[in-house]
N, C-alpha and C positions, 0 to 999 in steps of 0.2 A: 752458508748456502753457496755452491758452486754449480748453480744451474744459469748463470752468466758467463763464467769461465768454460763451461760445456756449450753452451751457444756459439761462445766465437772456436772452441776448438772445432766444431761442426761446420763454421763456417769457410775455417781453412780448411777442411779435408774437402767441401764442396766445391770449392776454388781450384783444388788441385788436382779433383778428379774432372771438373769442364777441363782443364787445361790439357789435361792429361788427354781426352778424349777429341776435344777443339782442334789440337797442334799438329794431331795424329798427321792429318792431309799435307799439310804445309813441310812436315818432316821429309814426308812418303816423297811429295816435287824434291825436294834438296840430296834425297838418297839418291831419285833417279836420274837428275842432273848432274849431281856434283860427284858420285861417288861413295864409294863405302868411310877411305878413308877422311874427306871434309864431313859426312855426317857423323863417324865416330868424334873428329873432334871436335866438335859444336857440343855433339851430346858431354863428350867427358867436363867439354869448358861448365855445360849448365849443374853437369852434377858437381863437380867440385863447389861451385858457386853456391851451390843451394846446400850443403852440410856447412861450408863455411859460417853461412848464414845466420844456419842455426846453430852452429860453435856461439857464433857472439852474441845471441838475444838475450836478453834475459826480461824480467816482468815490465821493466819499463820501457824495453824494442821490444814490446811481443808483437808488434810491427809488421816486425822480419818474417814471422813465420808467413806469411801470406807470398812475400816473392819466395822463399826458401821453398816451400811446397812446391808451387809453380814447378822452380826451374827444377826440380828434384822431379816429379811428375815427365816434365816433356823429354829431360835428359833420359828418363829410363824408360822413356816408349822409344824413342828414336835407338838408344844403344838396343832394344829387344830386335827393332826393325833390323837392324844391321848382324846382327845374331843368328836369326832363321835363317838365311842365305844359308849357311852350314849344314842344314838338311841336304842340302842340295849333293854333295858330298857323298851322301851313303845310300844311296840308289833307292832298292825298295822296302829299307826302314827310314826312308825321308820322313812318312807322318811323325813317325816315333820321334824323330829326334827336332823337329817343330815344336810336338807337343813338348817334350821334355825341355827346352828353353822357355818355354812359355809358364811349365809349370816351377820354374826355377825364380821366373820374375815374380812368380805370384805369391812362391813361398818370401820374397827377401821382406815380404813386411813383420815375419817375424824377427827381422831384428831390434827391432823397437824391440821385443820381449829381452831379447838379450839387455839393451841399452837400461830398459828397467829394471832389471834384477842385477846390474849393476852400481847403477846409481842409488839403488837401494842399499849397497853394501857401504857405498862411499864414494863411488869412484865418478871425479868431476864429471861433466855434462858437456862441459866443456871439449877437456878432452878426449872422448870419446868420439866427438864429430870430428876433430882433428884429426885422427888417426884413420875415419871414414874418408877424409880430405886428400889424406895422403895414399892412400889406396889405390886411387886414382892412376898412379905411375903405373900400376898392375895392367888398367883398361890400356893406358897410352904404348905401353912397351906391346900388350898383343896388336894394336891399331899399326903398329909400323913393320912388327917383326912375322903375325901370324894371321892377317886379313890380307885379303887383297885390296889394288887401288881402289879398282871398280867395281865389278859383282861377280858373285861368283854365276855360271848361267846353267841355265837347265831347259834342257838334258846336256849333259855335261856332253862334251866333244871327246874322241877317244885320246887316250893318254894324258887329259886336262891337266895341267898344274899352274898354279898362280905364281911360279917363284918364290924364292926368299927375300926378305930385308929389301926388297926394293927393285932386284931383279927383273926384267923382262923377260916373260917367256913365251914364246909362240910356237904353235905349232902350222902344217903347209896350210894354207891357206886362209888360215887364222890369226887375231890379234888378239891373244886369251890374257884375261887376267888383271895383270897389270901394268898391261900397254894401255899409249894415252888414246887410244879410240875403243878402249873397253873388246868386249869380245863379240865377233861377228856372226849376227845366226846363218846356221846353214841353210844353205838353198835347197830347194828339192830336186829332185833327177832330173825334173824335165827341164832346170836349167832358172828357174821361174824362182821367185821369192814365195816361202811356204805361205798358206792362206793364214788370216789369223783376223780375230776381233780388234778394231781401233779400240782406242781408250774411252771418244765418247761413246761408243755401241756399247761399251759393258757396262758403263757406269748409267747407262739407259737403260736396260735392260730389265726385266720384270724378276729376275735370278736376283742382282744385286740390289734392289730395291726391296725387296722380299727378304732376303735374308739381312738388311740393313734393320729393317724394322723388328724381326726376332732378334737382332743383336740384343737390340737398343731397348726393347721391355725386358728381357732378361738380364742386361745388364743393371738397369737401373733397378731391378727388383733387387740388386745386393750391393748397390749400394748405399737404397733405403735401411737396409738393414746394418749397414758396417757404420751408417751415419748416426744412424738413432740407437746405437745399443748398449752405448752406457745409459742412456734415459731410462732404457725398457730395463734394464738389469736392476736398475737401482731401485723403479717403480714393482716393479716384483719380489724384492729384497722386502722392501718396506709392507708390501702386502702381504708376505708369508709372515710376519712379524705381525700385521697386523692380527690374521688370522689365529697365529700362535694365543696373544693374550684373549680372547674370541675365547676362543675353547679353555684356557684357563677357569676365565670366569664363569663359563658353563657348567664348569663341574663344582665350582664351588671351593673357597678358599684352602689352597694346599692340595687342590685335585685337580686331574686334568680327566672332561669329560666331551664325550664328540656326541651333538644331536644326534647322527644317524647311532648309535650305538658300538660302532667300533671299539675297539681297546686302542687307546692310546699311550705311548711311553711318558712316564712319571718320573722327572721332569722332561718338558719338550729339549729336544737336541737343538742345539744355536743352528741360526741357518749361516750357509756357506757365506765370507765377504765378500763383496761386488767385485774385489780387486782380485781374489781366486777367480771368478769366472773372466774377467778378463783376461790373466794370465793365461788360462785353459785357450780361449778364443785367440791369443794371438801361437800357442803353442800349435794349436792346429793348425797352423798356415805351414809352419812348416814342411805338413804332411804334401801341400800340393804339387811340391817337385817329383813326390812317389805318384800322385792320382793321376798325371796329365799325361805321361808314357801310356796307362792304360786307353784312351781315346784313341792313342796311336797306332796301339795292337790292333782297337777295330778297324780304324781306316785300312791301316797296311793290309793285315788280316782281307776284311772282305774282298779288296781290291787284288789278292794275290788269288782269290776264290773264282774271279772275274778273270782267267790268264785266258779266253778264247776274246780277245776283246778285236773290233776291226782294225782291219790291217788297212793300209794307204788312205785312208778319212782322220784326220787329225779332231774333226769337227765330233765325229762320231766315236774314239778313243776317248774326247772328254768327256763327253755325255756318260761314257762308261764308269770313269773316276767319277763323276757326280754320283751316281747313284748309287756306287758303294759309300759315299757319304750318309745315306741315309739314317743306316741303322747309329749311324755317330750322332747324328742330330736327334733323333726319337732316343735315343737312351739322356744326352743329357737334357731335354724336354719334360720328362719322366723324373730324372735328377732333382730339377728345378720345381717341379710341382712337389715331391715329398720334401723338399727345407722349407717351402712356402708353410706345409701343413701344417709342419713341425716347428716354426716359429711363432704361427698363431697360438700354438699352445700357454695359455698362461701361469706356466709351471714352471718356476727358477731350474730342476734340475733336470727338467728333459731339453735345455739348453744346449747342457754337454753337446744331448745327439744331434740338437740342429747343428751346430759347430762343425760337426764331422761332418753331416749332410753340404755345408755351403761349403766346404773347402773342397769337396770333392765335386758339386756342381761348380764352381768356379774354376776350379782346375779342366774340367770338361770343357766349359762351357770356352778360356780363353783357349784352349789347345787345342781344339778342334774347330773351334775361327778361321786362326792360322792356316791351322792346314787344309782348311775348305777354300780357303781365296785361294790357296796356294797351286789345290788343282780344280780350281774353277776356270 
């Protein structure tokens, strides 16, 4: 019986999705204070920390996995935070390439599938988070040679460049990039600081309180589901199984016969192992670094349909990028309601299509987040 072993593994993914969720704000202050490159290395320090972690637990530290998740959770919201800036970059495929980070953070839970179909083969547990450890130098070599100190800004100033390796670069009347007072917004013509929302006015605001609360029931609708689904695989395992002997004895020794009158196959077909459909569910993640560019097409898309938008009202230009949001939020809405339908379903193999449905609402749903704060 491993439905205690399933309790506490539910308990750490719960732990390390508050954490994940909790830290988000506290990250966000240290980005905007400190800069791109102290919050890259804060993030790289937790992620190295939390694979190490779980390089060395084993049954008797299974301890560890509860900090290990954590610091693995907060490292890899904080490195995503510092990632999007690079929309910034490519003008008006920014949504596209928001989404596309986002859908890349979403797919990396398929690597647990890899680490499984490894260590199924043989290959230690061990070192396989070692080598996740040492990876690490990959994050830290772009944090010094391919990020800037401070952020990248938008709308980008004309001829923007951050420098190389550490370089200073400014252009007239600018401190861009990677100078130590970060880069200076431009003023407007009349000479005046351009109008703009304080941080308490937005975070007041009946926009972000509203769209905080659609976050937060559609996030937690998958995480009810990514939390409970070895329970429900296994309880619908057991029930097609049950069913199967059901109809056995219905027909009568050596027959297989269905009340309703169906024809059924002689003998019943073995039903699929729990451990196939998880494989399949973690295989689909991988899909969401393809699903989250699409949310992007629509943002960019609509907002490029939007080219009469007003001219000298900053206030009134956003308004505009909002409500090309729309059609991005009613479609992954829409997204979210067919995996609902389709996981209430109590049928092992119409799984499969919930699977496809929640990678692809997930991959909506964190990629057009991003890109809705981004031009909100």
């Amino acid at each position: 019986d491993c439905s205690a072993q399933d309790e506490q593994f539910s308990l750490v993914f719960t732990i390390g999705s508050f954490m994940n969720n909790f830290m988000t704000f506290p990250m966000g202050v240290i980005f905007d204070r400190f800069g791109t490159m102290a919050a890259r290395l804060i993030a790289i320090s937790l992620y190295a920390g939390g694979t190490l972690l779980v390089a060395f637990s084993t049954p008797d530290r299974a301890m560890l996995l509860f900090p290990a998740m954590s610091m693995l959770s907060v490292g890899g919201i904080l490195l995503i935070l510092t990632n999007m800036q690079v929309g910034n970059l490519f003008g008006k495929y920014r949504s596209i390439i928001i989404t596309l980070y986002n859908g890349a953070f979403d797919s990396s839970s398929a690597i647990f599938l890899i680490v499984k179909l490894l260590h199924a083969e043989g290959l230690s547990l061990r070192a396989m988070f070692l080598f996740l450890a040492a990876c690490s130098a990959w994050h830290l070599l772009r944090t010094l040679f391919l990020m800037p100190r401070t952020r990248i800004p938008y709308p980008l100033p004309p001829a923007y460049d951050y420098g190389y390796g550490g370089a200073d670069c400014t252009l007239p009347g600018r401190n861009l990039g990677r100078g130590e007072g970060g880069w200076v917004p431009p003023v407007g013509e009349g000479g005046g600081a351009s109008p703009g929302m304080t941080f308490q006015a937005c975070v007041c605001s009946w926009l972000f309180a509203w769209h905080v609360v659609w976050l937060s029931v559609m996030q937690l609708r998958h995480y009810l589901f990514i939390g409970t689904l070895n329970p429900l695989l296994e309880y619908l395992a057991l029930r097609d199984a049950d069913v199967g002997m059901a109809l056995v004895g219905w027909g009568g020794e050596g027959h297989v016969g269905d009340p309703c009158g169906w024809p059924l196959p002689d003998p019943l077909p073995p039903p699929l192992p729990v451990s196939t459909y998880t494989n399949a569910f973690a295989f689909t993640q991988l899909c969401g670094v393809l699903c989250a560019p699409w949310n992007g097409l629509i943002l960019d898309w609509h907002k490029r349909g939007k080219r009469h938008r007003p001219e000298g009202n900053c206030a009134l230009g956003a308004l505009a990028d909002l409500r090309a949001a729309v059609a991005s939020l009613a479609v992954t809405v829409a997204q979210c309601l067919l995996f609902s339908v389709c996981a209430a379903v109590p049928v092992l193999p119409v799984q499969f299509l919930t699977f496809v449905l929640q990678v692809i609402s997930r991959s909506f749903l964190y990629g057009g987040n991003a890109a809705f704060l981004a031009i909100a």
